[in-house]
N, C-alpha and C positions, 0 to 999 in steps of 0.2 A: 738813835733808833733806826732799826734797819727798815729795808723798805719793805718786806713782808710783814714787821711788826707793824708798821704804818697803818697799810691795808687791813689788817686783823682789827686796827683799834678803829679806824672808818667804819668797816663793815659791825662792828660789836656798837659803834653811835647810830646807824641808820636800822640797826636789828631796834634799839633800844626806843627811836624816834616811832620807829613805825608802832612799837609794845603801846606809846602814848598815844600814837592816834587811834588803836584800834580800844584800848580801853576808855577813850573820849567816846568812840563809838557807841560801845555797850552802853555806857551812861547815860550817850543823850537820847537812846536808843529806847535805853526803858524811861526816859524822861518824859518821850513823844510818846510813849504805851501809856504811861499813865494820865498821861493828858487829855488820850484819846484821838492824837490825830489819826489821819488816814494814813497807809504805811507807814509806820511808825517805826519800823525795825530799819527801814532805809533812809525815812527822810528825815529821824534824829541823825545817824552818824553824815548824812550828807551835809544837814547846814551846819554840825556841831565843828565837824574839820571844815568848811569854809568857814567860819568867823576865827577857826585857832589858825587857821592858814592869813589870812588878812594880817591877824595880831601877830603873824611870825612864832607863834608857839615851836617850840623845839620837836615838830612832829615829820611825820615822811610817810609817804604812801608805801601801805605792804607791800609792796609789789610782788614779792613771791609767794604769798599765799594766790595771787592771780590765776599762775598758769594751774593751780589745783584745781582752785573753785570753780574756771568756767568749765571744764567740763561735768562738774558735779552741777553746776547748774543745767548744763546740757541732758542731765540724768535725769533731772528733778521733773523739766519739759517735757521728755519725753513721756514722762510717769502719767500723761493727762492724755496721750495718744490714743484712740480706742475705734474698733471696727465703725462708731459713727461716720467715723471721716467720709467713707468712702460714699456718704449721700449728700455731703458737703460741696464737693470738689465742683460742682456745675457753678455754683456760689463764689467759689473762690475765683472762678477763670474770669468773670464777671468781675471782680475787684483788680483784680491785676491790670484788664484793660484799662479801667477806669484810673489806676497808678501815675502814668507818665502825662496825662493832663494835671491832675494833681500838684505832679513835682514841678511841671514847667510854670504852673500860676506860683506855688507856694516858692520854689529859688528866685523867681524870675521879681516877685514883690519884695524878697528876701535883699535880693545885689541892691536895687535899685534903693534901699533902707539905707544899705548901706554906704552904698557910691554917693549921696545924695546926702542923707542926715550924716551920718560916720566920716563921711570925709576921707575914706578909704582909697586906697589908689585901686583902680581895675582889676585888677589879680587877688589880691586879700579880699576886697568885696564880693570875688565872684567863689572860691574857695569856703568862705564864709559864711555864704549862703547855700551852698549845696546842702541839703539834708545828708550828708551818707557818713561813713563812719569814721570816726574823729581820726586815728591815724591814718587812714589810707590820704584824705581831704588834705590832711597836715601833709605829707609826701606829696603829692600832687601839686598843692599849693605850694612849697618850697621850690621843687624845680623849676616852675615856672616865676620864681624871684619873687613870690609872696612873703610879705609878713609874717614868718611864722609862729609866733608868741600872740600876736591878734587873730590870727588863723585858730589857735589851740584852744583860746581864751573864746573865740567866738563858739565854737563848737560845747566849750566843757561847762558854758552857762547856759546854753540850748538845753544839753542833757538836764542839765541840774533845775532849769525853770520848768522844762516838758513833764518830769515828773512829778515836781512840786504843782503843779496846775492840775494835772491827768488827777494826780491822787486827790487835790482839791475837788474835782467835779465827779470824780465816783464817791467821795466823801460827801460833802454839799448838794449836790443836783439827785442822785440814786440810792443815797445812804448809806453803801459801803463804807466801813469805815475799819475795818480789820481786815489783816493778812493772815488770813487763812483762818479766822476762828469762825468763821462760818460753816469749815468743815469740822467733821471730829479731829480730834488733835490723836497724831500715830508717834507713839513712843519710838524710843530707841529699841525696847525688847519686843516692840508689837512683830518685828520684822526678824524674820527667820536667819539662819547664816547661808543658808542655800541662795535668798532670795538678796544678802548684801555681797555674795559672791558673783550673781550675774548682775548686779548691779554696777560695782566693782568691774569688772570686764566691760560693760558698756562705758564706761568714762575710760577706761582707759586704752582700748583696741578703737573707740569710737575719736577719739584724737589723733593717733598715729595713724588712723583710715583717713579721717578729713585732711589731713598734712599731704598723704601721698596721694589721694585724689584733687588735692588744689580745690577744694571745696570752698567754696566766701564764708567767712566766720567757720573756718573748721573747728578751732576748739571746740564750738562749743553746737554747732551742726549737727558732727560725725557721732556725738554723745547721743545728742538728741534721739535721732535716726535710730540708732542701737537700741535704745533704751525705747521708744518709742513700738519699734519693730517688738521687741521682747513684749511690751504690756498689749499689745495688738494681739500677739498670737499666745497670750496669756499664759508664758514663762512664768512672768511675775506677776502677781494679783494685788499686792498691795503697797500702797504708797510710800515714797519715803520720808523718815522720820521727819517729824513741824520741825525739830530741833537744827535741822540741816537746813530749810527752809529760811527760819531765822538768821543764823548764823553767816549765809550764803548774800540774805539782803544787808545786813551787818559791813560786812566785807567790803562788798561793793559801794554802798553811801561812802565807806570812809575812803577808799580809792577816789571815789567823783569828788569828796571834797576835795582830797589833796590834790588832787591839778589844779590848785590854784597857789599852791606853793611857790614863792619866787616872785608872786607879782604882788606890786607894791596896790595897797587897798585905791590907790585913785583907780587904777590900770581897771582893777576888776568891777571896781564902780562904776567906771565908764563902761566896760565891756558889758558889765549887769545892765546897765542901764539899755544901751542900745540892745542887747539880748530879749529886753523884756520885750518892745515892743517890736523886732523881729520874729521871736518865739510867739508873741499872742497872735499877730496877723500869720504864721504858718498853722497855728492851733484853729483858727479861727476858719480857714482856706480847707483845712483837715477836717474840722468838724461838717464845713459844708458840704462836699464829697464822702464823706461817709455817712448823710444823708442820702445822696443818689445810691451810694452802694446798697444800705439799709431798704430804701425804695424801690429798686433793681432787684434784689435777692430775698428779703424779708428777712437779713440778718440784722439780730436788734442793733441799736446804732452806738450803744454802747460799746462793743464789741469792733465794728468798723472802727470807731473812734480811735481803741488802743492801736488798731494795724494802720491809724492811718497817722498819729500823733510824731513827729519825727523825732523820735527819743533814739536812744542806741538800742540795737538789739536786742543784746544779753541785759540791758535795762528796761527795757519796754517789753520783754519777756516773762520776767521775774516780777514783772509787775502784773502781766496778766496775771501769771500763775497763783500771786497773793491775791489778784481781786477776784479770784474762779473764776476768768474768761476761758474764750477758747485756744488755747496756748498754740496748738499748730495752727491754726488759720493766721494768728497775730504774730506768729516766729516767721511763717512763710514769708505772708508779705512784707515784712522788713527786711528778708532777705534776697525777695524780690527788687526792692526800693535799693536796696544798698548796690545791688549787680546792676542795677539802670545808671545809679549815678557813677559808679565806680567807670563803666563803661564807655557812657554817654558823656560824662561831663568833661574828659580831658577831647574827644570832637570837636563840643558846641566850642569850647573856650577858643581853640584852634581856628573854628568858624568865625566866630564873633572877633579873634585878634584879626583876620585876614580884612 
C-alpha cells in the first residue's frame, strides 16, 4: 500500500471514529432529554464520550466540525446582544475589578491542592491550576517542562465537572432545567434568507477579523462582535434556529468528552478525582465573589455565577446562552479572566521560580 493510500484509509478511520462519537452524542443526548436533566444536549454527549473514552471505544474527537461551529457559536452569542448593554456596562467595570482577587484566592487554593494532595511537581501544579484556557495553559505549561498530559487532563475535567455542576445548580437550586425551552422554539424556516445571509457573514468575516486583529478566542469573539453589532443596530430581528442551538451544544459535549481519549481509566480517575475537589473549592471561591459582585451591582447572582464559574469560554457561553443568561456580560468576563491569566500567569510563575 502506498503511502497516500495509507493516509486516505487513517483519515477514512478517524472520519468514521469521530461518525461514532458524534452519534454516541445524539443518543445520549436525547437520553439526558428525556430524563430531563439540565443541559441535556451537552451533558449527554459529554459523559456519554467520557465513559466510551475510558472503555477505549473505537471513537475520536470531530475535530473538524470544530473550526465551523465556534464561530456559529460566536453567531448564536451575539444573537442575545441588544441596545440594554449600554445601561449594563457601570455593572460590568465593577466585576472585572472584582476578577483578579478572585483568580488569585481561586489558583492560588487550586496549586496549593494540588502541590500538596496531587503530589505534583511545581510547574504541572501551578499550570493546572490556572483557570485560563485549556490550550494556551497546556503551551505555557509545556515550555516551562510541565506535565503535559496531567496539565490537559487537569484542565479537561475542570471543563467537564464546571459544567456538570453549573448546570446541576441552575437545575436543582433555580429550576432551570432546559436549553432553551423556556424560550419559543425558532425553526429553520422562521428565518428569512436575507437574515441567514448576514448571519452567514458574521461567522465568517467575524473569524478572519478575530485572526487578523489577534483577538483572545478570535474564532469565536470576531463572530460574536459581528453578529452581536448586526442584532444591536437591528440588521437581524430574529433568532437563530433552536436547531443550531442543539446541534452546536451536541458538538461540543462530544469534543469535551473526547479528551480524554488515550488515558488510561486509572489516569482520569485520579485526575477526576483530584478535579473534583479542586473544581468545588474554585466553584465554591466563584460563588462567593459573585456574591460581592451581585451585592456591589444588584446583578442577580445567578448570572455573576456563570461569569464567574471557571469553565471554558465557548463552554461557559453556550451555556449561558441555553440557560437565557446574559451572554455578553458572561462571554466578556471570561474573556477578561482568560487575557489576565494568559498575561499574568507566565510573570507570577517567573516571580515565584525566582
Amino acid at each position: 500500500m502506498s503511502t497516500a493510500e495509507s493516509t486516505a484509509s487513517l483519515l477514512d478511520r478517524k472520519q468514521v471514529r469521530a461518525g461514532l462519537a458524534l452519534a454516541l452524542g445524539i443518543l445520549t443526548g436525547l437520553l439526558a432529554y428525556s430524563l430531563g436533566l439540565p443541559l441535556p444536549w451537552m451533558l449527554g454527549p459529554m459523559i456519554g464520550n467520557t465513559i466510551a473514552a475510558m472503555l477505549h471505544a473505537p471513537t475520536s474527537g470531530p475535530a473538524k466540525l470544530r473550526p465551523i461551529v465556534i464561530p456559529v457559536i460566536g453567531v448564536l452569542l451575539g444573537s442575545r446582544i441588544s441596545p440594554d448593554i449600554l445601561s449594563a456596562l457601570g455593572d460590568w467595570l465593577v466585576s472585572f475589578l472584582v476578577l483578579p482577587p478572585f483568580l488569585m484566592v481561586a489558583a492560588g487554593s487550586s496549586f496549593l491542592f494540588y502541590r500538596k494532595i496531587g503530589k505534583y511537581d511545581p510547574v504541572t501544579a501551578y499550570f493546572s491550576a490556572m483557570p485560563g484556557g485549556l490550550n494556551e495553559m497546556l503551551i505555557l505549561g509545556a515550555e516551562q517542562g510541565g506535565n503535559e498530559k496531567s496539565i490537559a487532563l487537569a484542565h479537561a475535567s475542570r471543563i467537564l465537572l464546571v459544567i456538570g455542576f453549573v448546570a446541576l445548580y441552575f437545575g436543582l437550586a433555580l429550576g432551570v432545567t432546559s436549553s432553551g425551552q423556556g424560550r419559543a422554539w425558532t425553526g429553520i424556516w422562521d428565518v428569512g434568507l436575507a437574515d441567514y445571509l448576514i448571519l452567514a457573514a458574521c461567522a465568517v468575516a467575524g473569524a478572519f477579523l478575530g485572526r487578523s486583529l489577534r483577538m483572545p478566542a478570535a474564532p469565536i469573539l470576531g463572530p460574536m462582535l459581528l453578529s452581536g453589532a448586526a442584532h444591536f443596530f437591528h440588521l437581524v430581528t430574529v433568532p437563530p434556529p433552536t436547531v443550531l442551538v442543539v446541534a452546536a451544544q451536541i458538538v461540543m459535549g462530544t469534543i469535551i468528552g473526547c479528551r480524554f481519549i488515550g488515558a488510561s481509566a486509572k489516569e482520569v480517575g485520579r485526575d477526576l478525582f483530584l478535579g473534583i475537589f479542586s473544581t468545588l473549592g474554585m466553584l465554591a471561591t466563584g460563588l462567593g465573589f459573585a456574591s460581592v459582585v451581585a451585592w456591589l451591582t444588584g446583578t442577580h447572582v445567578s448570572q455573576a455565577f456563570l461569569a464567574y464559574s471557571p469553565g471554558g469560554l465557548t463552554e461557559m457561553s453556550l451555556l449561558a446562552f441555553a440557560m437565557g443568561g446574559d451572554i455578553a456580560y458572561v462571554s466578556i468576563t471570561h474573556i477578561v479572566r482568560i487575557v489576565l491569566v494568559i498575561f499574568t500567569g507566565p510573570l507570577v510563575f517567573r516571580w515565584l521560580k525566582r
